[in-house]
C-alpha positions as CSV (number, residue, x, y, z in Angstrom):
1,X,48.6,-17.2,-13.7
2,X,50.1,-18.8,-10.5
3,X,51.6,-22.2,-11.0
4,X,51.1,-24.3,-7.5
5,X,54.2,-27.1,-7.8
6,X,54.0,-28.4,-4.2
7,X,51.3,-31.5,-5.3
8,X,54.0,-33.0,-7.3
9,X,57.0,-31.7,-5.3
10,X,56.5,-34.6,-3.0
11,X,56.8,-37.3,-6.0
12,X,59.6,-35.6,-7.4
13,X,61.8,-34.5,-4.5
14,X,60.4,-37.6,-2.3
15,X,58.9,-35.4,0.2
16,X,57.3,-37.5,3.0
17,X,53.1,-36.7,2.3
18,X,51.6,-34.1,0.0
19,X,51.0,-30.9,1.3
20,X,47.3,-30.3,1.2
21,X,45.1,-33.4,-1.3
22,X,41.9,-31.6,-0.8
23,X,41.2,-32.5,-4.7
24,X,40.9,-36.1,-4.0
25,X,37.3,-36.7,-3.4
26,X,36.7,-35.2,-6.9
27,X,39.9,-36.8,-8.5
28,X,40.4,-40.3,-6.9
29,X,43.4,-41.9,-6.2
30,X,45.4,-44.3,-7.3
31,X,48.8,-45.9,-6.5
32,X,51.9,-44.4,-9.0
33,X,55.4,-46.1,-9.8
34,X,58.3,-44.5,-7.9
35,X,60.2,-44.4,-11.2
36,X,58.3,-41.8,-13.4
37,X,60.2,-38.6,-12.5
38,X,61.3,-37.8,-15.6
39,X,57.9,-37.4,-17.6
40,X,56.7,-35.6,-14.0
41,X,59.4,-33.2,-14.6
42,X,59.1,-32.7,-18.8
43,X,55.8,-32.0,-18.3
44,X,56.0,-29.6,-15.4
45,X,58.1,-27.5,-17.9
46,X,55.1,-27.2,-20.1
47,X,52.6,-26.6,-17.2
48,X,55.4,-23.4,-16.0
49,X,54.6,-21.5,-19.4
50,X,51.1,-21.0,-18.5
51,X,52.5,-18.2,-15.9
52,X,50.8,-16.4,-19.6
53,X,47.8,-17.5,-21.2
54,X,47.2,-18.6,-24.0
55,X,50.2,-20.4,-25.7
56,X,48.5,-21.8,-28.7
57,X,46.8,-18.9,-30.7
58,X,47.9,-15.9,-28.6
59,X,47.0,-13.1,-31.1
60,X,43.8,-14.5,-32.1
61,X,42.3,-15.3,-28.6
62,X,43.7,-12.1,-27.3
63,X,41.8,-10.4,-30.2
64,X,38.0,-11.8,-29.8
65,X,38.3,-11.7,-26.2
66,X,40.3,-8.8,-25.0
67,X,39.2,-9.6,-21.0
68,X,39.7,-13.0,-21.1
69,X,43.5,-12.9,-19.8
70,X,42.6,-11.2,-16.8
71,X,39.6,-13.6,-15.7
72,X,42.4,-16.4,-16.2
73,X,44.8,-15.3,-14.3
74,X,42.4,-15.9,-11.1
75,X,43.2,-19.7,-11.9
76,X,45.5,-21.5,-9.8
77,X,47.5,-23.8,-11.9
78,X,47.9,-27.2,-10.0
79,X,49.6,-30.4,-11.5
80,X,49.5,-33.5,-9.7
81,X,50.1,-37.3,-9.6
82,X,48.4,-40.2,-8.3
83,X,44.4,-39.5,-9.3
84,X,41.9,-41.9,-10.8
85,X,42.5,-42.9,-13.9
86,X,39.7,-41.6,-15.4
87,X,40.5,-37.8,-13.9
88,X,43.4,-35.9,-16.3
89,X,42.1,-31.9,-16.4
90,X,38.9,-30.1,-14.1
91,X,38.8,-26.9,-13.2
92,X,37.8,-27.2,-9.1
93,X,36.6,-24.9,-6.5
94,X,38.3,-24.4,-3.1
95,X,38.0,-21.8,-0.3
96,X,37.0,-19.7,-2.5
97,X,39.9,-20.1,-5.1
98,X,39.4,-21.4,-8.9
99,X,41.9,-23.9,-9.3
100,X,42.9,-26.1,-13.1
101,X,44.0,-29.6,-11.6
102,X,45.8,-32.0,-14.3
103,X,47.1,-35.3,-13.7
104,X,50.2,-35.0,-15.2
105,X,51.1,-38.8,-15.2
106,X,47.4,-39.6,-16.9
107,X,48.1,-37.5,-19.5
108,X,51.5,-39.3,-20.0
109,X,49.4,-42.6,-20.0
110,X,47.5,-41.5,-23.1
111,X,50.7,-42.0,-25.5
112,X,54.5,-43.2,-25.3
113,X,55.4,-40.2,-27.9
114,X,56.7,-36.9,-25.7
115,X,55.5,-34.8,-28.4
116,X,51.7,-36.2,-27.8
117,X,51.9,-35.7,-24.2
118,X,52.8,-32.1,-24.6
119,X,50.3,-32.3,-27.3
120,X,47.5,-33.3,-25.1
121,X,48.2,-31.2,-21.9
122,X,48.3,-28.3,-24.0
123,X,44.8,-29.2,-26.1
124,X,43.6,-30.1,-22.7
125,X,44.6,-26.7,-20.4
126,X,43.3,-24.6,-23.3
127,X,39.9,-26.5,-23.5
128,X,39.0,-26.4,-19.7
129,X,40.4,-22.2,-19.5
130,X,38.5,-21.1,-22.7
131,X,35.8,-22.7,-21.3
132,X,35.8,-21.2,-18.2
133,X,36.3,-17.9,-19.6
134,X,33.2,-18.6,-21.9
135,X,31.0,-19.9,-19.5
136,X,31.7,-16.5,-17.1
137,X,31.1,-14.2,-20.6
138,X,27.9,-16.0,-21.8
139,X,25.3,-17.4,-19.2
140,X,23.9,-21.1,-20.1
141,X,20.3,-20.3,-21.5
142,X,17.7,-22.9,-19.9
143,X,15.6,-23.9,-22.9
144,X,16.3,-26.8,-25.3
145,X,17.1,-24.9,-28.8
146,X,19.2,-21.8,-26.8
147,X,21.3,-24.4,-25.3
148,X,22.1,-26.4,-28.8
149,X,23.2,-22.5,-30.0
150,X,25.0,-22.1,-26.6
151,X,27.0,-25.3,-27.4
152,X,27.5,-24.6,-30.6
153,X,28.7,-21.1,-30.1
154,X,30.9,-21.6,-27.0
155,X,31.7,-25.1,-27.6
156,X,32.7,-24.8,-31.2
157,X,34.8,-21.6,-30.3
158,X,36.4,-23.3,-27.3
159,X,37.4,-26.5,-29.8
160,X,38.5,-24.5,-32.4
161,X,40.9,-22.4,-30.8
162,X,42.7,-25.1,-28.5
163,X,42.9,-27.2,-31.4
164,X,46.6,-26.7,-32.4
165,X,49.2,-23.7,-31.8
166,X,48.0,-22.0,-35.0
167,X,44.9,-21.6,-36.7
168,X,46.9,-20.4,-40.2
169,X,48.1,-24.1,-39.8
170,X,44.9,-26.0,-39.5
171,X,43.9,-28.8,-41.9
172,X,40.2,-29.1,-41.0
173,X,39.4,-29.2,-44.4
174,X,41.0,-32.1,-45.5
175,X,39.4,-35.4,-47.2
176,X,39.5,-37.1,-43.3
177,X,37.3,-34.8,-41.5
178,X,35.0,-34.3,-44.6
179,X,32.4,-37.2,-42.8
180,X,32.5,-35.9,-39.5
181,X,31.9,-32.1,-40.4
182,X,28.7,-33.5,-42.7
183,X,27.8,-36.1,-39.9
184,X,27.7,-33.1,-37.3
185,X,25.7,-30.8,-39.4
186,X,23.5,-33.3,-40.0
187,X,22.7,-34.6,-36.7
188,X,22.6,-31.0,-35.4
189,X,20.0,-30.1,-38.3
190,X,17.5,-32.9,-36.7
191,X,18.3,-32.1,-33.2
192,X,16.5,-29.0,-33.9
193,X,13.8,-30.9,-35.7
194,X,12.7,-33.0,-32.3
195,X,9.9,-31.8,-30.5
196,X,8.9,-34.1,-27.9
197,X,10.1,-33.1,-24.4
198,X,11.5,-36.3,-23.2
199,X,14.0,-36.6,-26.0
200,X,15.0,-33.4,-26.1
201,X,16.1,-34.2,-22.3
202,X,17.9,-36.9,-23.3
203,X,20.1,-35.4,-26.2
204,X,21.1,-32.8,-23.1
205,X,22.1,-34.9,-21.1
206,X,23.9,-37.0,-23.1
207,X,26.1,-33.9,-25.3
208,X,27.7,-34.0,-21.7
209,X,28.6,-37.8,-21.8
210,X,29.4,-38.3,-25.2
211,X,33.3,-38.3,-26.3
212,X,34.2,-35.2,-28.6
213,X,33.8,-36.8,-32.1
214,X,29.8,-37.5,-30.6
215,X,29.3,-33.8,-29.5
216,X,27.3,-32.6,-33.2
217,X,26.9,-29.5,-31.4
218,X,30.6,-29.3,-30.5
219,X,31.7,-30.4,-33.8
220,X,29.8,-28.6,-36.2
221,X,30.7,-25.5,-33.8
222,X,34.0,-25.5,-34.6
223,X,33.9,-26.6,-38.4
224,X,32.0,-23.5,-38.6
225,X,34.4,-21.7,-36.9
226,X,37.5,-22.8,-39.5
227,X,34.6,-22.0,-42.6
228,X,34.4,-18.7,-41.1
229,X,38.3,-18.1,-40.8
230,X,38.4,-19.5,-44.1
231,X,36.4,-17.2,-45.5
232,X,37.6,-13.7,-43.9
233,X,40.1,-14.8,-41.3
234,X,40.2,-13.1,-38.2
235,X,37.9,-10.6,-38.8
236,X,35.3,-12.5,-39.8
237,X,35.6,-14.6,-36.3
238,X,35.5,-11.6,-34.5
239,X,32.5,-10.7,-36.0
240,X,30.4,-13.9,-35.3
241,X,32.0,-13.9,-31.2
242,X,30.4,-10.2,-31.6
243,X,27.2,-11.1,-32.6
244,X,27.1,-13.5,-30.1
245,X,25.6,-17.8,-29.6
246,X,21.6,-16.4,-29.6
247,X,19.9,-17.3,-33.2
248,X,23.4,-18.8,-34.4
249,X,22.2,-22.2,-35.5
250,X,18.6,-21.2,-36.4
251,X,20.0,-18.8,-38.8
252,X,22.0,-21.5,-40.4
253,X,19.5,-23.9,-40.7
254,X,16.9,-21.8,-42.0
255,X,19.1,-19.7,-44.7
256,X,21.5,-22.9,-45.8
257,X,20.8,-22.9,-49.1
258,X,21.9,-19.3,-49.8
259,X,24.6,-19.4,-46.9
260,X,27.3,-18.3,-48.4
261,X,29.7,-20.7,-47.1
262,X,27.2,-23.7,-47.7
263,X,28.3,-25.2,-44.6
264,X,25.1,-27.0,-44.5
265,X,25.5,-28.9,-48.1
266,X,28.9,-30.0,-47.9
């Protein structure tokens, strides 16, 4: 993947005007302190190992999606300052190039801790590729039950692998997520229950509004995900991306009593 430093060169080396903002329309702007170099600069080391994607979960990503290096490396990598603060990551479109555009200085705003920041640009840059990826591999189905497997599926996939560096590390099953994995089955579980037209709508609509905790389709995605490793590791993973996002939840639903990982009860 090509790494495109010239957006922040012009903070960091005080060159006289960026070299081309064409991002800014869809970012914003906003007006930076001279004196944040250094953060610019820690976090542009981070940003330079994605010349080879993934960092976090190399093996396993390489191993359910064999292509998906190759469709990354079309990505232009482009870090920048000064944006909205509401903008950090986007993957953007321009003459005809796919570019990831990450506010490095909004990230820094989300914690003092250098260790977070890394933290977050990392979760973040693996989110917004996987999903890119995903969304090339698997096309978005149009109708209302598809899409809540799509989401699942993808989603779920895209959350569990970016959420740490190692997935033999993961503590999903501790006491602290117990709620939110029952909360997000259970919610997901009467999503498919609505019939009416005008609420399904909504619940659309609003999966792509809603911060991550709120996405039940998300969620319960990737809690599956971790029951699955759980249960037969990599292998088992493979299997599921094999079998692919169509049927996933209905399955579930209507088989949770003799699932064997009871994902449903618990």
């Amino acid at each position: 993947m090509y790494i495109e430093l010239s957006e922040v060169d012009y903070y960091v080396k005080e060159s006289e005007q960026k070299k081309d903002a064409w991002y800014q329309p869809f970012c914003g702007v906003e007006a930076i302190s001279p004196t944040r170099k250094e953060v610019v600069l820690r976090l542009c080391k981070e940003v330079c190992c994605y010349e080879k994607f993934p960092l976090w979960n190399h093996d396993l990503i390489v191993y359910l999606f064999p292509y998906c290096s190759t469709m990354i490396d079309q990505i232009v990598m482009l870090p920048i300052v000064g944006s909205g603060k509401h903008f950090d990551a986007k993957v953007l479109t321009h003459d005809g190039t796919d570019y990831l555009v990450v506010d490095l200085l909004n990230i820094a705003d989300y914690t003092s801790s250098v260790m977070e920041m890394c933290y977050i640009l990392h979760n973040l840059c693996h989110v917004h590729l996987l999903r890119y990826y995903l969304n090339h591999a698997y096309k978005k189905p149009m109708a209302y039950i598809p899409q809540l497997e799509y989401r699942f599926f993808c989603e779920g996939l895209i959350q569990y692998l970016s959420w740490n560096e190692n997935v033999t590390e993961y503590r999903l099953k501790e006491a602290r997520y117990v709620h939110r994995k029952k909360d997000a089955f259970y919610t997901l579980n009467k999503a498919f229950e609505i019939k009416e037209k005008q609420f399904r709508e909504q619940i659309l609509y609003m999966l792509d509004k809603l911060d991550l905790w709120q996405r039940f389709t998300d969620i319960a995605g990737m809690f599956y995900c971790d029951c699955l490793y759980q249960a037969g590791g990599e292998r088992r993973i493979k299997e599921y991306v094999d079998a692919g996002f169509e049927g996933s939840v209905t399955a579930l639903i209507e088989n949770a009593s003799q699932h064997p990982l009871s994902i449903l009860k618990k």
